[in-house]
VOGU-3710 file (C-alpha; in Angstrom, 3 decimals, decimal comma):
1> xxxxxxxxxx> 32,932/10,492/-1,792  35,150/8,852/1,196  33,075/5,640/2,480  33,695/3,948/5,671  37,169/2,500/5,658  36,220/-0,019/9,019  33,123/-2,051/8,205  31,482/-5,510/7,416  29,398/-4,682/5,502  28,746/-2,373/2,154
11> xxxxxxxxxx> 25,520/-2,491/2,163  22,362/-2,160/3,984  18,537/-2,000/3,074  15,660/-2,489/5,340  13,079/-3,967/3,592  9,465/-5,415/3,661  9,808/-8,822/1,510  6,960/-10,329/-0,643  6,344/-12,692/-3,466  5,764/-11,401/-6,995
21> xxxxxxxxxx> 3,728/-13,710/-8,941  3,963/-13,515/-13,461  2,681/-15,676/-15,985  4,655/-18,357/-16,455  4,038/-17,858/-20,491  6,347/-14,586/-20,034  4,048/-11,288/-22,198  0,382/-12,926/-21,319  -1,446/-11,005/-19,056  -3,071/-12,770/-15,621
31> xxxxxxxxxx> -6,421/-13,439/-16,148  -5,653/-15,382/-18,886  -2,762/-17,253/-17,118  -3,034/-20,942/-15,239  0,455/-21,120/-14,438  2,423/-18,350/-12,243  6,206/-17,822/-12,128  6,584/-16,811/-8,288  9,822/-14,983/-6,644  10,624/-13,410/-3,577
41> xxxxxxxxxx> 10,692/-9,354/-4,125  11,358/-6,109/-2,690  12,305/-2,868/-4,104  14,948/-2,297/-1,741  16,971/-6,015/-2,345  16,728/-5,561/-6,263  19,011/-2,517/-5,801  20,982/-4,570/-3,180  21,258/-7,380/-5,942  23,764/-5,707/-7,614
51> xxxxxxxxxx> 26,436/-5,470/-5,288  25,224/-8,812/-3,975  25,824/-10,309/-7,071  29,626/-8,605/-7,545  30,829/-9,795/-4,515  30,159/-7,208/-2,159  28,793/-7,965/1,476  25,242/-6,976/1,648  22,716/-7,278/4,703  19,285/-7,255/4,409
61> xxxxxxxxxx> 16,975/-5,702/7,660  13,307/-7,165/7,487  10,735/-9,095/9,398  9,135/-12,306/8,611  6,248/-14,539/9,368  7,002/-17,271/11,981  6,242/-20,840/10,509  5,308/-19,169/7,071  6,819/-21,603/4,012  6,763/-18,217/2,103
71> xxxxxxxxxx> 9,081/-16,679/4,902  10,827/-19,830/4,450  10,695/-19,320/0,671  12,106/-15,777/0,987  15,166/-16,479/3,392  16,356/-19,027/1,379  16,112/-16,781/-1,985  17,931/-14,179/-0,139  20,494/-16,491/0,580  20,894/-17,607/-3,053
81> xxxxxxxxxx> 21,619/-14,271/-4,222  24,367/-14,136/-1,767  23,035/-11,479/0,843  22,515/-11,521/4,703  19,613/-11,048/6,493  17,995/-10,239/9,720  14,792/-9,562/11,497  12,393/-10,925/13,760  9,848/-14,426/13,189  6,484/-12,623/14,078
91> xxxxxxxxxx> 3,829/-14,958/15,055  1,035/-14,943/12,253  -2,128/-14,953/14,372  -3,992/-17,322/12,568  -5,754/-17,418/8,982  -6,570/-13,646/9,056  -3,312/-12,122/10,530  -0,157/-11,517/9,537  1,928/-12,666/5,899  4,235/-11,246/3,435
101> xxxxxxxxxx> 2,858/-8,888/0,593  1,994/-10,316/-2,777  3,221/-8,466/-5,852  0,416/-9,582/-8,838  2,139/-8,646/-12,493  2,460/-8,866/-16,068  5,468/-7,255/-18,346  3,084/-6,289/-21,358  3,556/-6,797/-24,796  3,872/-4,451/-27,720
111> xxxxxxxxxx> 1,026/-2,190/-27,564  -0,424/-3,971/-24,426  1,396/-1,706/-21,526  2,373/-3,775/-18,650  -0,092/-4,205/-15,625  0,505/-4,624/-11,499  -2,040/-5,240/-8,979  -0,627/-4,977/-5,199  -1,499/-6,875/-2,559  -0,445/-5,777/0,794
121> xxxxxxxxxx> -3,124/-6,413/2,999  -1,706/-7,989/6,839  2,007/-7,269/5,684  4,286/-8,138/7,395  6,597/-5,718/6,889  4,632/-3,141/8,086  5,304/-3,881/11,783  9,321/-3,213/11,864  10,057/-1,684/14,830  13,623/-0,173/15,758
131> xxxxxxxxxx> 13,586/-1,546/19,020  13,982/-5,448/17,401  17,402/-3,988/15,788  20,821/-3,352/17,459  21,373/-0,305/15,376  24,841/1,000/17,448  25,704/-3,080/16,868  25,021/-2,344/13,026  27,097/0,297/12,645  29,063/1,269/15,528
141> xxxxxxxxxx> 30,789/-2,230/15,632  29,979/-4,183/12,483  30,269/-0,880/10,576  28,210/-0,414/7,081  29,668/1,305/3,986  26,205/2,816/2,979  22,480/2,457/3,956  20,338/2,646/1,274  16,461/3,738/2,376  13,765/3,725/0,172
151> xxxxxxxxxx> 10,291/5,707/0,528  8,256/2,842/-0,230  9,732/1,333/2,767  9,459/4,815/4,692  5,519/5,238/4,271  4,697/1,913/4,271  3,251/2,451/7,941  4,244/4,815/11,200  6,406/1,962/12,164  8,236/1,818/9,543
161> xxxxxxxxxx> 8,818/5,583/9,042  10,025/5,962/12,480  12,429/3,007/11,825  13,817/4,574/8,283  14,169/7,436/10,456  16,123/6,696/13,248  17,983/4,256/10,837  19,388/7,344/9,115  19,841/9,210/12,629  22,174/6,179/13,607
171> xxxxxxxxxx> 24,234/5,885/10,335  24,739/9,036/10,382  26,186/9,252/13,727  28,873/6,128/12,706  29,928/8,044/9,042  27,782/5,795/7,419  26,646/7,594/4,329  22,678/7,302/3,228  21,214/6,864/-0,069  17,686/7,349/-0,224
181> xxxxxxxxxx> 15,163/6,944/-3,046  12,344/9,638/-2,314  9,661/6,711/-4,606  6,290/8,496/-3,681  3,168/6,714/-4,001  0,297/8,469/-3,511  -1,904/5,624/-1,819  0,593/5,071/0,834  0,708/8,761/1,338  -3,027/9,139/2,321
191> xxxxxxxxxx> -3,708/10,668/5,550  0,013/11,498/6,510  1,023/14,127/4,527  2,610/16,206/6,832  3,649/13,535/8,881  5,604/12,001/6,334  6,876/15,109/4,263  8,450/15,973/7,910  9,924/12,627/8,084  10,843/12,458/4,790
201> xxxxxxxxxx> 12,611/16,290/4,532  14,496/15,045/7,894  16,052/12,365/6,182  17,054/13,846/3,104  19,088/16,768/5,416  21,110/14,101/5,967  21,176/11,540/3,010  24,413/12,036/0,730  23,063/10,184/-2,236  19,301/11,220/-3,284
211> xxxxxxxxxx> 17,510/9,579/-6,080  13,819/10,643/-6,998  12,021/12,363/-10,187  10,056/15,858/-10,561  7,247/14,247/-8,967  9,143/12,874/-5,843  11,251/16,470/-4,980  7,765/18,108/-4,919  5,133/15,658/-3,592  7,690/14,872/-1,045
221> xxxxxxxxxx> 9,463/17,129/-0,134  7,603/20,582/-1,083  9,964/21,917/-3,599  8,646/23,905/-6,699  10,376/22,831/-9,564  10,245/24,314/-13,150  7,234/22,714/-16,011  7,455/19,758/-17,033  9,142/19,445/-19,881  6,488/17,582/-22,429
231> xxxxxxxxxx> 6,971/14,429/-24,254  10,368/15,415/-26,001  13,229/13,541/-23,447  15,801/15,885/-23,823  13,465/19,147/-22,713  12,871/16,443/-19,228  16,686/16,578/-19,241  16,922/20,043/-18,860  13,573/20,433/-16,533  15,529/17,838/-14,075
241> xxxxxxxxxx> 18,609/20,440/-13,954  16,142/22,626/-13,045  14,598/20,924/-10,574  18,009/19,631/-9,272  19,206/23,229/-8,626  16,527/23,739/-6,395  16,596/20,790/-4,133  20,423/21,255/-3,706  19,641/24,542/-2,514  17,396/22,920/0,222
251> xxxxxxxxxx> 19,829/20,259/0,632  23,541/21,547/0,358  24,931/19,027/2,201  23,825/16,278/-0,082  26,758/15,114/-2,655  24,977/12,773/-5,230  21,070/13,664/-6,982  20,326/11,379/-9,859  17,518/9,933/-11,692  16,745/7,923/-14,733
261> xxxxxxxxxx> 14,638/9,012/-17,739  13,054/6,586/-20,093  10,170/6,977/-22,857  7,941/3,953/-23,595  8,008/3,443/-27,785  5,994/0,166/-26,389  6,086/-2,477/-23,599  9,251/-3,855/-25,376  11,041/-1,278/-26,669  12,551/2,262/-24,322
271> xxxxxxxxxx> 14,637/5,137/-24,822  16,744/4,760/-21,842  18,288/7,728/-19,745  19,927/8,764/-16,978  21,339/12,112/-15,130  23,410/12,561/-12,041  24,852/15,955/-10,221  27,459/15,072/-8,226  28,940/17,938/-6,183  28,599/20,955/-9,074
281> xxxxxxxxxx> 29,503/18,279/-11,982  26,754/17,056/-14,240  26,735/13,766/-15,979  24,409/12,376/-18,457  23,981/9,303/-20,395  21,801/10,086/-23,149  18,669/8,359/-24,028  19,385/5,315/-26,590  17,142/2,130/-27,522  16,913/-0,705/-24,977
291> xxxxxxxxxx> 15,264/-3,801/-25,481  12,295/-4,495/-22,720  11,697/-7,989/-21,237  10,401/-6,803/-18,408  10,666/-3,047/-17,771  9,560/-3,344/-13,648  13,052/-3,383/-11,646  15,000/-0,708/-14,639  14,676/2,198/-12,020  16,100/-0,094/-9,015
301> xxxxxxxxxx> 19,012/-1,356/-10,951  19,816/1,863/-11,785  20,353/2,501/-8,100  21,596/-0,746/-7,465  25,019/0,357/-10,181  25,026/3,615/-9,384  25,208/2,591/-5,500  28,300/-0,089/-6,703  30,316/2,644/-8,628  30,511/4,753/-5,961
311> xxxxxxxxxx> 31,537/1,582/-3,436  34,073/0,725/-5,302  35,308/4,300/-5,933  35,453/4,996/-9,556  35,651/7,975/-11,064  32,424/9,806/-10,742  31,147/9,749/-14,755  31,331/5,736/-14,142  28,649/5,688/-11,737  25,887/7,011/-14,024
321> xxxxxxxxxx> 27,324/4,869/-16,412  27,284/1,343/-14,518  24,047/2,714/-13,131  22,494/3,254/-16,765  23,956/-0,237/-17,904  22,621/-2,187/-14,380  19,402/-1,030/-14,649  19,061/-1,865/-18,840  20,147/-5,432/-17,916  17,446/-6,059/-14,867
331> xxxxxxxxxx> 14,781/-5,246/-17,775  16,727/-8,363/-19,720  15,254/-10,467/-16,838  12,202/-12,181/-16,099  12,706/-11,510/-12,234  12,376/-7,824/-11,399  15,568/-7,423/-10,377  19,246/-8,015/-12,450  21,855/-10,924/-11,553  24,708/-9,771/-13,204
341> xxxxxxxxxx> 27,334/-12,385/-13,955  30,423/-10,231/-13,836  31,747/-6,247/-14,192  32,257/-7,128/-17,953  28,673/-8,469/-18,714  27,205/-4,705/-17,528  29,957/-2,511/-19,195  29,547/-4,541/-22,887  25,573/-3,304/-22,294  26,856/-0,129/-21,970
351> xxxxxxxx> 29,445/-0,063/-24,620  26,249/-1,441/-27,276  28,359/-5,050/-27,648  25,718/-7,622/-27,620  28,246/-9,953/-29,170  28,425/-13,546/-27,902  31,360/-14,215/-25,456  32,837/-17,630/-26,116
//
């Protein structure tokens, strides 16, 4: 895949950023918990994380609350974890306007499956608007390796949609190539079905890099795909070719499809998957044991190494690799998203070395 060779940046996500709150006594569920572990969180920046993290320059596209100490909060966790940001201060409009979205969850223990409770009422996020971005400044003359959209951003209101949109309109016109990660929710999908399947099917014409499962090809994008394979993981491996094959043949133009697979022993302990097409070559990494911390963030971190292979132009079967071992380590972490120290950390998780390094 030949990337941008003029840019400042190798990155981009638009995001709408929140605050994810967990029991401080890491396992417990919430209503037993007094004391909360709080952290700034989006989907979209814990895939950015990774190349964050590994040096690369990232740039976050968001909005925040003007005066807010959790906007404060937020811009100064972004900076910690080494990525840019812009949007716009949007006044709050007293006690019952605008903030940033809270993210309520516990990782589960054992046989006690992990629970999330969203709260997105007032978000802030929900008002980006592509007229308070420069987008031919973005990437005409700063220049962006790839954009990276995700569908939770996308649906998250007709602002937003219409700003994911013409995002993908504009990178496309400056050779920017587009990952997006279809990530259909069904509440955010009620009432704008069509509106958003048109929206949607529009931006995955032109996305090189798409990322979704069964259920995202066809709830999204209206493409019959084959049964589902049942419970056994590698009869899902070969109902994912199957579906693959038939979005490609919606999608030629697309290079990259990949998605992760994973089968919950319990809240601590996953097989752990992944498969990638890439042009007409197939890759797989095989299901194997991983050890579960916290399992919310494994799909993003996926995306997030998959995304950094592919920047730093490896050969293709290391993508899916680095992919498969970035998103195993982000479930190592009590934050949803993974802080890799170095290259070697996330290629020892996939090579099985759990060794100490002295």
């Amino acid at each position: 895949m030949k990337l941008k060779e003029n840019y400042k940046y190798s990155l981009v996500v638009p995001t709408s950023m929140g605050i994810r709150l967990t029991p401080a006594a890491q396992g417990q569920p919430i209503h037993t918990s007094n004391n909360l572990f709080m952290q700034a969180t989006s989907a979209e920046t814990n895939v950015a994380n990774i190349s964050a993290y590994l040096g690369l320059p990232v740039k976050v596209l968001t909005t925040f609350v003007k005066g807010s100490p959790i906007a404060q909060f937020i811009k100064d966790n972004l900076r910690s974890r080494h990525m840019e940001y812009e949007g716009k201060d949007v006044e709050q409009g007293g006690p019952w306007g605008y903030r940033h979205q809270i993210n309520i969850a516990d990782s589960g223990f054992g046989s006690r499956g992990p629970r999330v409770w969203n709260d997105r009422s007032g978000e802030v996020g929900r008002t980006l608007n592509v007229k308070d971005f420069d987008l031919d400044r973005i990437f005409g003359q700063e220049g962006v390796q790839i954009l990276h959209l995700s569908g939770l951003i996308g649906a998250l209101s007709e602002e937003t949609s219409r700003f994911c949109l013409e995002l993908a309109r504009s990178a496309k016109k400056y050779d920017t190539k587009i990952s997006f990660d279809l990530n259909y929710r069904a509440s955010f999908w009620k009432g704008r079905k069509q509106e958003l399947h048109d929206i949607f099917t529009e931006i995955a014409s032109i996305a090189d890099i798409l990322v979704g499962n069964e259920e995202d090809f066809q709830l999204c994008l209206g493409i019959e795909g084959p049964e589902a394979g049942g419970k056994d993981i590698t009869a899902k491996i070969e109902s994912f070719k199957g579906m693959i094959r038939n979005v490609k043949k919606t999608f030629p133009e697309t290079s990259v499809f990949a998605t992760t697979l994973r089968e919950v022993i319990n809240a601590n302990s996953h097989l752990w998957g992944a498969i990638m097409l890439e042009s007409d070559n197939w890759h797989v990494a095989d299901p194997r044991p991983i050890h579960v911390l916290d399992r919310i963030g494994g799909g993003d971190g996926f995306v997030g190494g998959l995304l950094y292979g592919i920047l730093k132009g490896w050969d293709t079967e290391k993508w899916l690799q680095f992919g498969w071992a970035t998103g195993a380590l982000a479930t190592t972490f009590l934050t949803d998203y993974g802080q890799p120290a170095d290259e070697e950390q996330v290629w020892s998780i996939w090579g099985g070395n759990a060794r100490v390094l002295r």
